[in-house]
Every structure is written in structure tokens, then in C-alpha cells.
C-alpha positions as a Markdown table, in Angstrom:
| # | Residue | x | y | z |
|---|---|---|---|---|
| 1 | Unk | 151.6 | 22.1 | 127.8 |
| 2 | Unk | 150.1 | 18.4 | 127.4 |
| 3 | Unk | 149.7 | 15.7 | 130.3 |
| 4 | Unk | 148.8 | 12.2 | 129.4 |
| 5 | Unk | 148.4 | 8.7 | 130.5 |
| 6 | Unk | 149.9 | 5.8 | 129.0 |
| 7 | Unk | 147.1 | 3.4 | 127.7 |
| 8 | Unk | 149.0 | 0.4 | 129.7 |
| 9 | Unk | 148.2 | -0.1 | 133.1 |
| 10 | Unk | 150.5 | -0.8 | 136.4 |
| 11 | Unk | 150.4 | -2.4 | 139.2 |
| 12 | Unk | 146.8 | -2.1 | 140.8 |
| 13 | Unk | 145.0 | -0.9 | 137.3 |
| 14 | Unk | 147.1 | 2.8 | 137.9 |
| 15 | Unk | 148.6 | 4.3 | 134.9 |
| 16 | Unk | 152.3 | 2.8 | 133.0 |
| 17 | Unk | 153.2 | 6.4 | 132.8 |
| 18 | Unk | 152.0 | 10.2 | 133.4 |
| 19 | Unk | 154.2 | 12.6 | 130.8 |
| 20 | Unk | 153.9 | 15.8 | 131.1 |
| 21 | Unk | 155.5 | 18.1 | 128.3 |
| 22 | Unk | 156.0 | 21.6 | 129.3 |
| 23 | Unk | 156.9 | 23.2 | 125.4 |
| 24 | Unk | 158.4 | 26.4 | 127.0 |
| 25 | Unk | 159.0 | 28.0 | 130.5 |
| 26 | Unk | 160.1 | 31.8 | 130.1 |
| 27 | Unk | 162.3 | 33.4 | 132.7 |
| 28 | Unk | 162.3 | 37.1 | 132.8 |
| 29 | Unk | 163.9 | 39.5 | 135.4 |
| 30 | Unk | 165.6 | 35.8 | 136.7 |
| 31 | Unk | 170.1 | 35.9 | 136.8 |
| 32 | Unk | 170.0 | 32.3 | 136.9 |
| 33 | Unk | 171.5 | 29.5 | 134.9 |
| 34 | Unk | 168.4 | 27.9 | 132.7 |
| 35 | Unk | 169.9 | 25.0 | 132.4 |
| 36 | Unk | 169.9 | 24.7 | 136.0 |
| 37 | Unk | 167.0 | 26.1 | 136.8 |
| 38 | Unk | 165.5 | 23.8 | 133.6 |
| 39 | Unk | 167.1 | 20.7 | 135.3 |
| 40 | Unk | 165.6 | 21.8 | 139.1 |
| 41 | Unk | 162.1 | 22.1 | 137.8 |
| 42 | Unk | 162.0 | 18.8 | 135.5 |
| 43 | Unk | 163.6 | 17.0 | 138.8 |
| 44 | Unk | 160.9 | 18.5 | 141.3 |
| 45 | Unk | 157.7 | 18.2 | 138.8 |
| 46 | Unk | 158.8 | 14.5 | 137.7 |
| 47 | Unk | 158.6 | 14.1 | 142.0 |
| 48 | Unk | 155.3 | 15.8 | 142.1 |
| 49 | Unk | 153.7 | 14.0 | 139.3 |
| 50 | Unk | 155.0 | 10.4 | 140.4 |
| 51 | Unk | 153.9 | 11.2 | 144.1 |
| 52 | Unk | 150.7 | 12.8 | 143.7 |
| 53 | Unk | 149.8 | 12.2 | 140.7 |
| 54 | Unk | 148.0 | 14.7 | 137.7 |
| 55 | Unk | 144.2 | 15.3 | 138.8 |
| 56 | Unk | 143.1 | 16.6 | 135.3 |
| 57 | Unk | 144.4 | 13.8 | 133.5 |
| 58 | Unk | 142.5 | 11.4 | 135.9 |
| 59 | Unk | 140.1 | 10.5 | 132.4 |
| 60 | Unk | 142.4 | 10.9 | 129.7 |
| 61 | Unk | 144.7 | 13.4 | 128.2 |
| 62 | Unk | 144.3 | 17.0 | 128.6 |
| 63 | Unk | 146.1 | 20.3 | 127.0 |
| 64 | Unk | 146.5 | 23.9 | 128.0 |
| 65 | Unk | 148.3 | 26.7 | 126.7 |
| 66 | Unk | 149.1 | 28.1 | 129.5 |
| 67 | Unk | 148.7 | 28.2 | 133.4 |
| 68 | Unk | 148.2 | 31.8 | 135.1 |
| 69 | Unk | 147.9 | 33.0 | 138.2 |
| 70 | Unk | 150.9 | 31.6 | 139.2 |
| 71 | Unk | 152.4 | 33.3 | 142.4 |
| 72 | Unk | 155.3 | 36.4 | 142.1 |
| 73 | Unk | 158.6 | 35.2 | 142.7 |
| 74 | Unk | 161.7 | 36.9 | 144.8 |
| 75 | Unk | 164.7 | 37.5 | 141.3 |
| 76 | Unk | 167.1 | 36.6 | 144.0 |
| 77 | Unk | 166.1 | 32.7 | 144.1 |
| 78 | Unk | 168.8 | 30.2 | 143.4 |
| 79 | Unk | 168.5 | 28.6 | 140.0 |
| 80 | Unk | 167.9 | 25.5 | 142.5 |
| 81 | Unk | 165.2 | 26.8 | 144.2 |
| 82 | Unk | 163.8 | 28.7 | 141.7 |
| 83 | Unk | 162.9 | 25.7 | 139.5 |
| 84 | Unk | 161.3 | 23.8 | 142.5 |
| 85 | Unk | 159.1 | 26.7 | 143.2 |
| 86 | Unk | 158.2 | 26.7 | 139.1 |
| 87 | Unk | 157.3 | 23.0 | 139.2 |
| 88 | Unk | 155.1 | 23.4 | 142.2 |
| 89 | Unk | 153.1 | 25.8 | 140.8 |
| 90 | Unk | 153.2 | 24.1 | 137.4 |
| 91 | Unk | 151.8 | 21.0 | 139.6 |
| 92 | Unk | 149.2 | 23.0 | 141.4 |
| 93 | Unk | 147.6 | 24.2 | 137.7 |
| 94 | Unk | 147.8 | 20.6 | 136.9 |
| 95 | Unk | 146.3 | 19.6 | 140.2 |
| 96 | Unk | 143.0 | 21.8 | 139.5 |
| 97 | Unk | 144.1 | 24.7 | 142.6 |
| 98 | Unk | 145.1 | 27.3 | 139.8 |
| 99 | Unk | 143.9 | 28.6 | 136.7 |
| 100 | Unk | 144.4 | 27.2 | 133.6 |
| 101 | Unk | 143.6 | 28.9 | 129.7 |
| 102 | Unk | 142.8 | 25.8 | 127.9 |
């Protein structure tokens, strides 16, 4: 997983862009669609990361492998719900309040 910030500033000296690419999320034990659950969790982390921004990219670029810790979830989730609760704790790792294996 990589999160960078463009070298061109906005309005107010803040970041062009924030991109955040997530190489693979694994579903296991899930009955969802992942295309659905893929389009939940890109919709609700692109809100995250536009309204909150990506503490450990404050100076620069940063890379992990992975991000553990994150919190058991109920198989019976919709694949909406399910991909909003992924991105959230994808966002909390990113946001320093979970634990990341660089």
C-alpha cells in the first residue's frame, strides 16, 4: 500500500492530490459481491482521505505492506457496509491509530 502527495500545491499551500493505492484487499469467510464491496471501500476511503486527510504522508510519501490489527468483522455485512467499515480501518492505519508493518 503506497500514499503520496502530489509535488503541486492547492489552494492555501495544501497538497494537488493525496493517492492512495491499495495493491490488494483479501476477503475471506465474506458472501459478498467484490466488486461491490471494492466499489464501497474506494468510495468511502476517497471521502476519508479528501476530508481528513493522510497523517503519515504529512512529509512526503510513505509505503507499508500491510496494516494489522484491524478490527473482526460480522460475515453477514452488506457488501455496502462492509467496504465502508474496510476503508475506515484502512484510514485509521493511515491516520497513525493502528499498526502498520512497514
Amino acid at each position: 500500500m503506497g500514499v503520496s502527495r502530489d509535488a503541486g500545491r492547492g489552494v492555501g499551500g495544501e497538497p494537488g492530490a493525496i493517492r492512495v493505492n491499495v495493491g490488494e484487499l483479501v476477503l475471506d469467510g465474506f458472501r459478498v459481491d467484490p466488486d461491490r464491496v471494492s466499489a464501497a471501500f474506494e468510495h468511502e476511503l476517497a471521502r476519508l482521505v479528501r476530508e481528513r486527510g493522510v497523517p503519515l504522508a504529512a512529509d512526503g510519501a510513505v509505503s507499508v505492506d500491510a496494516l494489522s490489527g484491524l478490527p473482526p468483522l460480522p460475515a453477514g455485512l452488506s457488501a455496502r457496509r462492509l467496504g465502508q467499515e474496510l476503508a475506515r480501518a484502512v484510514h485509521a492505519g493511515l491516520s497513525g491509530r493502528g499498526e502498520v508493518t512497514p
